[in-house]
C-alpha positions in Angstrom: 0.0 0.0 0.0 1.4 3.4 -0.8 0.4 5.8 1.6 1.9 8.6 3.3 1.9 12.3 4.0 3.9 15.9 2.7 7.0 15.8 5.2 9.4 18.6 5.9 12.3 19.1 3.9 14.2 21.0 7.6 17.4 20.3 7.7 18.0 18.8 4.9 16.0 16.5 1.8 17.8 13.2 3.5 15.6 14.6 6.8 12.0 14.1 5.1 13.2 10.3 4.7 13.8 9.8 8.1 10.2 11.7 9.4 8.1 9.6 6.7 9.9 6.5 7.9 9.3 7.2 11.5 5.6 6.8 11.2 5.8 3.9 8.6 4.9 6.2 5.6 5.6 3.9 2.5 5.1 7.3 0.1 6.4 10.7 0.4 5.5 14.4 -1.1 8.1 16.6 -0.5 8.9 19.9 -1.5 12.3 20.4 -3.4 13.7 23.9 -1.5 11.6 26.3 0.1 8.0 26.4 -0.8 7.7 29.9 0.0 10.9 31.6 -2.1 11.1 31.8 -5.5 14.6 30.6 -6.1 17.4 28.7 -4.4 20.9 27.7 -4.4 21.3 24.4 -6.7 21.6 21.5 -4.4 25.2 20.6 -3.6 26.5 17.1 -4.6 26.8 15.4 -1.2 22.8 16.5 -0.2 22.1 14.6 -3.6 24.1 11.5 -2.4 22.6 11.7 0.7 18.9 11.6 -0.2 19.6 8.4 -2.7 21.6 6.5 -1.0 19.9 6.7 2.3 19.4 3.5 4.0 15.6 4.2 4.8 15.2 5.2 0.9 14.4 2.1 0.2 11.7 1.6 2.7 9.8 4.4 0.8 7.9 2.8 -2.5 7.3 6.2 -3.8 8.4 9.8 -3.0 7.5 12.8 -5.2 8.3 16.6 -5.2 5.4 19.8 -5.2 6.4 22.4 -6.3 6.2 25.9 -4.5 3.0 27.8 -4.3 4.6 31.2 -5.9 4.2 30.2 -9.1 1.5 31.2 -11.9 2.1 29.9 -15.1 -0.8 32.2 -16.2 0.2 35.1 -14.7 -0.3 38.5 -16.6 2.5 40.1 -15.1 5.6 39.4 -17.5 8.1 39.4 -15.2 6.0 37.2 -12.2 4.9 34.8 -15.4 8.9 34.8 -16.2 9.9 34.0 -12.5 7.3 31.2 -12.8 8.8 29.6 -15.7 12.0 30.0 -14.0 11.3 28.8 -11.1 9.6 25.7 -12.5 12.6 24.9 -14.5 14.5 24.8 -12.0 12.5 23.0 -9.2 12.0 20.3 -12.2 15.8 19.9 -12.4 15.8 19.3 -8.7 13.6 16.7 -8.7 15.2 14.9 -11.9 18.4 15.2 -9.4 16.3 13.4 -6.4 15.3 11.1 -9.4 11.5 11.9 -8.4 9.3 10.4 -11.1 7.3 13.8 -11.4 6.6 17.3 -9.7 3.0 18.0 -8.7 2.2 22.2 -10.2 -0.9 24.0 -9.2 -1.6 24.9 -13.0 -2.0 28.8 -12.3 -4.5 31.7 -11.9 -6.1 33.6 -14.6 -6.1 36.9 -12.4 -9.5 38.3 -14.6 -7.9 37.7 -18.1 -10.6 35.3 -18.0 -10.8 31.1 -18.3 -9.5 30.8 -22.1 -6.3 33.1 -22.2 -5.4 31.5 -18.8 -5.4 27.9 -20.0 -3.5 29.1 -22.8 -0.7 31.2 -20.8 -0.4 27.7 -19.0 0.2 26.0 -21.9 2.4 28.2 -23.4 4.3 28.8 -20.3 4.4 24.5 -19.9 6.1 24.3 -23.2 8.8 26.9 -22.2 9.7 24.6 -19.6 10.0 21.6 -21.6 11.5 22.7 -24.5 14.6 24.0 -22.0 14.7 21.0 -20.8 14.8 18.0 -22.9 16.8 15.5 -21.3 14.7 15.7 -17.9 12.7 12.8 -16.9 10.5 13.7 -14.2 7.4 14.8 -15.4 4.8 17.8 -14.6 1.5 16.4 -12.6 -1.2 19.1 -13.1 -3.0 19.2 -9.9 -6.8 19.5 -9.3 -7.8 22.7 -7.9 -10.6 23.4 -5.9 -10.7 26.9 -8.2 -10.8 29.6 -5.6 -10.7 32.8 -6.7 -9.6 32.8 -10.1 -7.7 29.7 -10.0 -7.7 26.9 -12.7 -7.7 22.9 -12.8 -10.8 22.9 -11.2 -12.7 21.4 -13.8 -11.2 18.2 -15.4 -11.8 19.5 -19.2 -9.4 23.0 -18.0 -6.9 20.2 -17.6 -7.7 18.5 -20.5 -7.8 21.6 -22.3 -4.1 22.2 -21.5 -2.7 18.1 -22.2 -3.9 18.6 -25.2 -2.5 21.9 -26.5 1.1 20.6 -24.8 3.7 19.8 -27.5 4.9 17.3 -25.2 1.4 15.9 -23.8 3.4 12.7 -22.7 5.4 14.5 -20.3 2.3 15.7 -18.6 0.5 13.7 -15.5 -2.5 14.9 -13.4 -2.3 14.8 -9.5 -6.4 14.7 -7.6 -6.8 16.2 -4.3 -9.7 15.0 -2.7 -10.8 18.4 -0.8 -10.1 20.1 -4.1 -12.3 18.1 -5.8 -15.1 18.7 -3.2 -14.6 22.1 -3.0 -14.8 22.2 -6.9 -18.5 20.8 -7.2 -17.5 17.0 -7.7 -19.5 15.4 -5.0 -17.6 12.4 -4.0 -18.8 11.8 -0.8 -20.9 8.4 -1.6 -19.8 5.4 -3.7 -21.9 6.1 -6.1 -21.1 10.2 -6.4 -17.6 8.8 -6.5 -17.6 6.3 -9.4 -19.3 8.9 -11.3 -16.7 11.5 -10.7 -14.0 8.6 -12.1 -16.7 7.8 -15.1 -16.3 11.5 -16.1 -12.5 12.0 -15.1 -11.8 8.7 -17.5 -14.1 10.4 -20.0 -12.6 14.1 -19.9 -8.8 13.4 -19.7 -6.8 12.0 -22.4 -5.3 8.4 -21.5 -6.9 9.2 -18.1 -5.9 5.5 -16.4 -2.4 6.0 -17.3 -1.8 9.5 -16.6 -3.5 9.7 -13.2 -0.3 9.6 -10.9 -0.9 10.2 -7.5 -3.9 11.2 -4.7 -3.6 13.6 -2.0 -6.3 12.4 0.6 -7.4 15.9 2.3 -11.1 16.1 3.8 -12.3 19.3 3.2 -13.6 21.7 5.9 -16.1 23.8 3.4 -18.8 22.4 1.3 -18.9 21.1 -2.2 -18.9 23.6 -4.6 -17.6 26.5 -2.1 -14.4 26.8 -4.1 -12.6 27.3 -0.6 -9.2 25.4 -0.2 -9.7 24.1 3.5 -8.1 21.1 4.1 -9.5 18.8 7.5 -8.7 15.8 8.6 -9.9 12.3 7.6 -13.3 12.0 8.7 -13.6 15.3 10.3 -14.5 17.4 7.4 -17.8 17.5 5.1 -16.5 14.6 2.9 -16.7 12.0 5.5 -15.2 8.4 5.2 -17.0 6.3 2.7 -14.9 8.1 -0.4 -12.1 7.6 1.7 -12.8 3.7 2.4 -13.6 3.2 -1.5 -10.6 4.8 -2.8 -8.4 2.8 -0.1 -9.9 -0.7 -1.2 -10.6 0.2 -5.4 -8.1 -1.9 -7.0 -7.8 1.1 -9.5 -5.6 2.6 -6.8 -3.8 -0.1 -5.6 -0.4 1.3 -7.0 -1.2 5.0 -7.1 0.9 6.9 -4.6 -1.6 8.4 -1.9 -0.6 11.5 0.3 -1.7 13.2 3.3 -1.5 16.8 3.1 -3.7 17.4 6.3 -2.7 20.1 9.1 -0.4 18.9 11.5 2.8 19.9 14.0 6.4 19.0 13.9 5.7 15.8 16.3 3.3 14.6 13.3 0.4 13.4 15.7 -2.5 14.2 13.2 -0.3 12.1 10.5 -0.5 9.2 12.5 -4.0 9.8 13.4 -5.0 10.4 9.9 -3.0 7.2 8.4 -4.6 4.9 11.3 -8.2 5.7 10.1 -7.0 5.1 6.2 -5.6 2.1 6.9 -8.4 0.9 8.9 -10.7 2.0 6.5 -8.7 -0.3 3.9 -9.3 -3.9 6.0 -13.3 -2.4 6.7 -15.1 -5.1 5.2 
C-alpha cells in the first residue's frame, strides 16, 4: 500500500526520509527547496548522495516533489509569469536530481484575463519549460484545484484543455486532491457520487488511467462547490469516510501513490491519526 503524507524538507532533503519512515509512511510528497521563495541555491552534490543512498530510501515505494506555491504559469505580469517559468525549470531539475518520477504544479491563476487566455498562458508557459529542458525525466502532474478565486484545474476539461494543447502531452500527469475536488463541485462523498466523478475524469482526460499519478487524501472543511481550499482531517471534514474507504480498497488505486496533506505539528500526531483511520478504512469489510 502506498500511503503517506507531505514531510518537511528541515534540515535537509535526506531529513524528510527519516520523518516519513518514523511513522511507517511507504510514500512521500516533498517539496524540493523552500516552498515559499522563489529561487534557491542548486543543491550541492553530497545532499544529492545523501537523499539516494539513504538507507531508509528504500523503505519508501514512492516519494514525489510539489512544487512551490509562488508560481502562476498564467500570470499576466511578465516578469511574475517569467519568474514562474523559472522557477519551474529549475525545481523540475531538482527533482530529476532526487530522481522523483514527477513534480506536482498548481496549473495557475487567470487573475480576470478570463478562463480561455489563462489555459492558454499555461500552456504556453508549460512548453517553455519543456523545450529548455529535454533530457529531464521527471514529469509535470497538473494538480486538481478546488478553483478559488480565479484559480484553474478545477474542472477536469481546464486540464484537459491544457494536455492537449502541450507539445509534449506525454510528459504531462495529473495529481487529484480529494478536498479540491469537493470544494470544486464534484460530489464524492458516496460510492456512487464517487464512481461517477472517475466515469467523467476517465471520459474528460486523455489516457486518463495511465496519466492519473498520485492522490492527495485531504477532507475538506467547506462544502462542495464552495471553491474554498480548506483542508481537515480524515473523517472530520464535510466529505466523511465512505470516499475515503472506496478509494483505499478500489483496485484502480492499488499502485497509485496516496498522500496526506492534512494540518499537522512538527511531532506529526495528526499524521499518524490520519494514516490509522485510512488504513483501517482499507481492512473495513
Amino acid at each position: 500500500m502506498l500511503l503517506g503524507a507531505h514531510m518537511s524538507i528541515r534540515g535537509g532533503v535526506s531529513m524528510a526520509i527519516e520523518r516519513a519512515r518514523s511513522i511507517n509512511c511507504t510514500a512521500m510528497q516533498i517539496f524540493v527547496k523552500n516552498n515559499m521563495q522563489w529561487f534557491a541555491r542548486p543543491l550541492r552534490a553530497e545532499e544529492i548522495r545523501a537523499f539516494l543512498n539513504h538507507i531508509q530510501r528504500r523503505e519508501l515505494g514512492s516519494v514525489f516533489g510539489h512544487a512551490n506555491y509562488l508560481i502562476n504559469l498564467a500570470a499576466t505580469n511578465p516578469q511574475f509569469r517569467a519568474n514562474s517559468i523559472r522557477a519551474l525549470a529549475e525545481e523540475l531539475t531538482r527533482a530529476d536530481q532526487l530522481e522523483l518520477p514527477f513534480l506536482v504544479v498548481h496549473p495557475g491563476a487567470h487573475l480576470g484575463a478570463g478562463e480561455e487566455a489563462g489555459l492558454e498562458k499555461i500552456a504556453e508557459s508549460l512548453d517553455r519549460v519543456m523545450t529548455a529542458l529535454p533530457k529531464i525525466k521527471t514529469r509535470i502532474a497538473l494538480e486538481t484545484t478546488a478553483g478559488q478565486g480565479s484559480c484553474l484545474g478545477n474542472r477536469f476539461e481546464q486540464l484537459s484543455y491544457v494536455i492537449s494543447r502541450a507539445r509534449e502531452p506525454e510528459r504531462l500527469c495529473v495529481c487529484v486532491d480529494t478536498a479540491h475536488l469537493f470544494a470544486a463541485g464534484y460530489d464524492i462523498r458516496t460510492e456512487s457520487s464517487l464512481r461517477k466523478t472517475l466515469r467523467e475524469f476517465d471520459r474528460v482526460i486523455p489516457q486518463a488511467r495511465d496519466r492519473l499519478v498520485a492522490i492527495h487524501l485531504n477532507d475538506s472543511k467547506t462544502g462542495c462547490g464552495s471553491r474554498v481550499d480548506r483542508h481537515e482531517h480524515i473523517g472530520k471534514g464535510r466529505i466523511g469516510l465512505d470516499a475515503f474507504q472506496f478509494i483505499m480498497r478500489d483496485r484502480r488505486f492499488r499502485n497509485i501513490p496516496k498522500v496526506l496533506e492534512t494540518p499537522k505539528g512538527k511531532d506529526l500526531r495528526e499524521d499518524v491519526m490520519n494514516l490509522k483511520t485510512l488504513r483501517r478504512l482499507a481492512e473495513r469489510r
